[in-house]
C-alpha positions in Angstrom: 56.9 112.4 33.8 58.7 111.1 30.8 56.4 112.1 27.9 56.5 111.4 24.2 54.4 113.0 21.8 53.6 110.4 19.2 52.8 112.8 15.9 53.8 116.6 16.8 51.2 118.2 14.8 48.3 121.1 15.6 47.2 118.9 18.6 50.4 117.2 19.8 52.6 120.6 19.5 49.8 122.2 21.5 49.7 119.8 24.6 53.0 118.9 24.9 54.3 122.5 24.4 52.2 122.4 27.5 53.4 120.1 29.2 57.1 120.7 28.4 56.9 124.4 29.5 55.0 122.6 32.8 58.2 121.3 33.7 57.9 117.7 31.9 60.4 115.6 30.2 58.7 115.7 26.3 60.2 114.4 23.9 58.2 115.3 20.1 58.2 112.9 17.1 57.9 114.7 13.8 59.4 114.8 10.6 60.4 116.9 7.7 60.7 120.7 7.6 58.7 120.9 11.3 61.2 118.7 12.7 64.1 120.3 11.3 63.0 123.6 12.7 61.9 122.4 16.2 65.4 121.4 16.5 67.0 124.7 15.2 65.0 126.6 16.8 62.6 125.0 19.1 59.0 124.6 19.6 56.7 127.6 19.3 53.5 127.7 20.4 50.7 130.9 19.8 47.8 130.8 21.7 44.7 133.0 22.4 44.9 132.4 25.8 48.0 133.4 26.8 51.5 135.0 25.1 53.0 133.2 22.7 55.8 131.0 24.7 59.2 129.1 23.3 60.2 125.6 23.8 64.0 125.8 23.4 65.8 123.4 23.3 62.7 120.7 22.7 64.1 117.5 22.4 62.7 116.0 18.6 63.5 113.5 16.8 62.0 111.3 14.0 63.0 108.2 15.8 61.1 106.9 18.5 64.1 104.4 19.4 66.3 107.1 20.1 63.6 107.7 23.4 63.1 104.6 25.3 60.3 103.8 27.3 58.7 106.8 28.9 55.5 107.1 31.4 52.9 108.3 28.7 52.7 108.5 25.3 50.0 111.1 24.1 49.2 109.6 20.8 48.5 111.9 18.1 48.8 111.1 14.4 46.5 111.5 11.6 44.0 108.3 11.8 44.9 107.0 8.3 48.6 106.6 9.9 47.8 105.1 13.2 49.0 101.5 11.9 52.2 102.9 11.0 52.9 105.1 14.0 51.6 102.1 16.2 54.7 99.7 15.2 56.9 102.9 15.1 56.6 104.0 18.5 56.8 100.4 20.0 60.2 101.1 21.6 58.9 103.8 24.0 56.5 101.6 25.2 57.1 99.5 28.4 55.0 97.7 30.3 54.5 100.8 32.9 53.4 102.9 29.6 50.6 104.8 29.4 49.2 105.7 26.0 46.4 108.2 25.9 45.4 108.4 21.8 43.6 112.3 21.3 42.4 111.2 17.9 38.5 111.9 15.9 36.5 109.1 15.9 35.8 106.1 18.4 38.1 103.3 17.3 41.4 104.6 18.3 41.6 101.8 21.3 40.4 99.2 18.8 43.3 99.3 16.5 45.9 100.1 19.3 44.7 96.8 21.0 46.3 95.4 18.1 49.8 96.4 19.1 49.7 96.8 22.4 47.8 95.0 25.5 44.8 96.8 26.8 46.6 97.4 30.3 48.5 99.9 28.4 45.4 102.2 27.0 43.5 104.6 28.3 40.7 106.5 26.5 40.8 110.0 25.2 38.7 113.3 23.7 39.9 116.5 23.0 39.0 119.8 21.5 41.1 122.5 20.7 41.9 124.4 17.3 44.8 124.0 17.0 47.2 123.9 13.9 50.6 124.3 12.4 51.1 127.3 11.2 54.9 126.9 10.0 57.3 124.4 10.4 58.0 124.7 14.5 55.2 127.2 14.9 52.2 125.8 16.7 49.3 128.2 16.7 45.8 127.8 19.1 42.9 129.2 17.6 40.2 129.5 19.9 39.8 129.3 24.0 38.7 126.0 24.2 41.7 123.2 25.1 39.7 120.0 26.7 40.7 117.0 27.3 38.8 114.2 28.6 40.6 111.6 30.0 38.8 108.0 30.7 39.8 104.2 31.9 38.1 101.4 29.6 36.6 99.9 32.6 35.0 103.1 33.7 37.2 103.1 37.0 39.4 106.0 38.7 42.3 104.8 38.9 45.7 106.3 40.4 47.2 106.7 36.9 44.4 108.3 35.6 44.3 110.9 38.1 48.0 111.5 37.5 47.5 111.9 33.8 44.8 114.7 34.7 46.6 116.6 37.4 49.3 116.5 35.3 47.5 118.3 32.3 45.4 120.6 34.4 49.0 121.7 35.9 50.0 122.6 32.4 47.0 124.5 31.2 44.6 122.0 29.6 40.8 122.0 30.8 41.6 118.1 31.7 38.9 115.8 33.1 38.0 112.5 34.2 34.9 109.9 33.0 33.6 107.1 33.5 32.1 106.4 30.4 34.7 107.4 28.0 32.9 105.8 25.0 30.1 107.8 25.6 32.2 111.0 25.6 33.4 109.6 21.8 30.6 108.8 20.5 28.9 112.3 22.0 32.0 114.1 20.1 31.7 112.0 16.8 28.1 112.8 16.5 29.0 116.6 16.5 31.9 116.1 13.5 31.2 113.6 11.4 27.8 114.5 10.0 28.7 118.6 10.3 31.8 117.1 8.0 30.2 114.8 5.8 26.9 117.2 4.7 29.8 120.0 4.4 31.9 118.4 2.3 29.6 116.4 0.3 28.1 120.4 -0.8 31.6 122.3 -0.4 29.5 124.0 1.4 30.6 126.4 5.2 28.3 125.8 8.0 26.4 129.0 7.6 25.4 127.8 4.0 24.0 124.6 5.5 22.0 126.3 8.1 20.2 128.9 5.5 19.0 125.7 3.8 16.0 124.0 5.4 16.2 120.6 3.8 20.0 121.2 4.1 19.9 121.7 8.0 17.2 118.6 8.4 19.6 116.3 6.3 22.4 116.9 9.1 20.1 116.2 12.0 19.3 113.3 10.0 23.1 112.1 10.0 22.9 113.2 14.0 20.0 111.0 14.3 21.8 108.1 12.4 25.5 108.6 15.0 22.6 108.0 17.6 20.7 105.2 17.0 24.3 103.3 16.2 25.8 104.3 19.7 22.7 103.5 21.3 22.3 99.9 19.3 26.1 99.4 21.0 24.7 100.2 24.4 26.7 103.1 24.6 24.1 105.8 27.0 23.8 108.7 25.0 22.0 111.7 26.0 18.4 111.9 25.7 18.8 115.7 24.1 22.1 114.6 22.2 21.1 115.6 18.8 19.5 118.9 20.2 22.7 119.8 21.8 24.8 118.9 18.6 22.7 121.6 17.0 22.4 123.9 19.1 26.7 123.3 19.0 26.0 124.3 15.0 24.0 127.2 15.4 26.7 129.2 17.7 29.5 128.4 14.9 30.6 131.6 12.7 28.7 131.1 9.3 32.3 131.5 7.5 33.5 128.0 10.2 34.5 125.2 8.1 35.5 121.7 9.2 38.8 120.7 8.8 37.9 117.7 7.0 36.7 120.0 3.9 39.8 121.8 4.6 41.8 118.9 3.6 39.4 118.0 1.0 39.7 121.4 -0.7 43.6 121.1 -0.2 43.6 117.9 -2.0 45.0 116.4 0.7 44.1 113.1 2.7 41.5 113.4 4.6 39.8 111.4 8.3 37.0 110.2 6.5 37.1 106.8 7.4 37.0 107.6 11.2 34.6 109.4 11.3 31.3 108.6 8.9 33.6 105.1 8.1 33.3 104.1 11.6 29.4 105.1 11.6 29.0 102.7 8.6 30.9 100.1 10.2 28.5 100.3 13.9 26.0 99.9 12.3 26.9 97.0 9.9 27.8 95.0 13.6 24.7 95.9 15.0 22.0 95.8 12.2 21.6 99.5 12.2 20.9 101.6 8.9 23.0 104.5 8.4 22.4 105.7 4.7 23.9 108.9 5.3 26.7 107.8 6.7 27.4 105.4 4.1 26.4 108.3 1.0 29.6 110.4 2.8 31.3 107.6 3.6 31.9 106.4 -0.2 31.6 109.7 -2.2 34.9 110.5 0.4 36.8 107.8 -0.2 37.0 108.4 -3.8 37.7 111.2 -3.1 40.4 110.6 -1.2 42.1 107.9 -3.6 42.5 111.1 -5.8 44.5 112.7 -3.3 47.8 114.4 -2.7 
């Protein structure tokens, strides 16, 4: 396939180093230093799971023009730039296009929609550690590298299976669904209260977990992701918030979610996808969310006062 890599960061390096060692024609959009040195010296990608592995020459370029239409676009930026990259990357879209966004949160498709027709989209999940740890250095953190791959209507369709083979081929633990908004909303209700409680007390998971009322608060927040998925008729598990904890309780008391990462960095941060997007459910459907709405606007000062 024809593959462009809308956003070469932690995530997009990491697949599409994938797929491009795989055999695939990828083509990575980045920018400053990283770009300059995935084109001096290619793509690097360290993983846990296997030796470290080279990408040379990678094709990279700043310019999505200077692709053309290709088969699938994995799209990958920051949320806070998806407007942006969505008008940038409109020349490597054609009508045979797939675009697969492996963004946090649940609204990725939404604001897509808005650029492209739905025919194009398809939804995604993933989770992997990954991050950039020098310009053209991609480095994978821990073992896990899913990807769950899902058609709006729920259906298994020929493309989707493609899309699937095509990771599992290169390495990814790639899946299909049915119910691709439940897989979101199952994933946003494990990282945006763990990210809001944690920022909102600068605090690593092991600090919240000593702290009874601490601990209680964030399966409050759980609680709060729930009821708004469930007011959308979105199926969530009966034993979701229990499983979101139990997720809590294996993490390293030193983990730290990246979203206080960037927080601590001064940098911008995915605020309003994730407890943002809770505040907004719930708004549509009549659904209190305090918690979510506490995180939600103590972050987004925060964030005005960023870097």
């Amino acid at each position: 396939m024809r593959i462009g890599i809308m956003g070469t960061g932690g995530v997009g390096g990491y697949f599409g180093g994938l797929l491009a060692k795989a055999g695939h024609e990828v083509t990575f959009i980045a920018r400053g230093e990283h770009l300059k040195a995935i084109r001096s010296h290619g793509l690097k990608v360290e993983s846990v799971n296997f030796e470290s592995f080279l990408i040379r020459p990678a094709r990279a370029t700043d310019n999505p023009a200077d692709v053309g239409e290709v088969d699938l676009v994995l799209f990958v930026v920051k949320t806070y730039d998806t407007d942006s990259a969505a008008q940038l990357m409109r020349p490597m879209v054609g009508s045979q296009t797939t675009i697969l966004p492996l963004q946090n949160g649940v609204e990725s498709v939404q604001k897509l929609s808005r650029y492209f027709p739905k025919e194009n989209l398809i939804g995604g999940m993933t989770q992997a550690l990954v991050s950039i740890a020098a310009p053209g250095v991609i480095k994978h953190e821990a073992q896990y590298k899913r990807i769950v791959c899902g058609e709006l209507n729920g259906r298994e369709t020929p493309r989707l299976k493609m899309i699937c083979e095509a990771l599992k081929h290169a390495g990814a633990d790639a899946e299909m669904t049915n119910d691709i908004e439940k897989t979101l909303w199952t994933k946003l209700l494990h990282i945006a209260p763990l990210g809001g409680m944690a920022c909102a007390t600068r605090s690593t998971v092991g600090a919240l977990r000593v702290d009874a009322e601490a601990f209680a608060m964030l399966r409050r927040a759980m609680a709060e992701v729930e009821a708004v998925a469930r007011a959308k008729g979105v199926a969530m598990d009966a034993d979701v918030v229990d499983k979101a904890t139990a997720f809590v309780n294996s993490l390293g008391p030193g983990s730290m979610p990246s979203i206080l990462r960037d927080v601590l960095a001064g940098k911008r941060s995915e605020y309003d996808a994730l407890s943002g997007s809770v505040v907004r459910a719930g708004r549509e459907t009549n659904t209190a969310t305090p918690l979510h709405e506490f995180f939600w606007t103590c972050l987004k000062v925060v964030d005005s006062q960023s870097k």
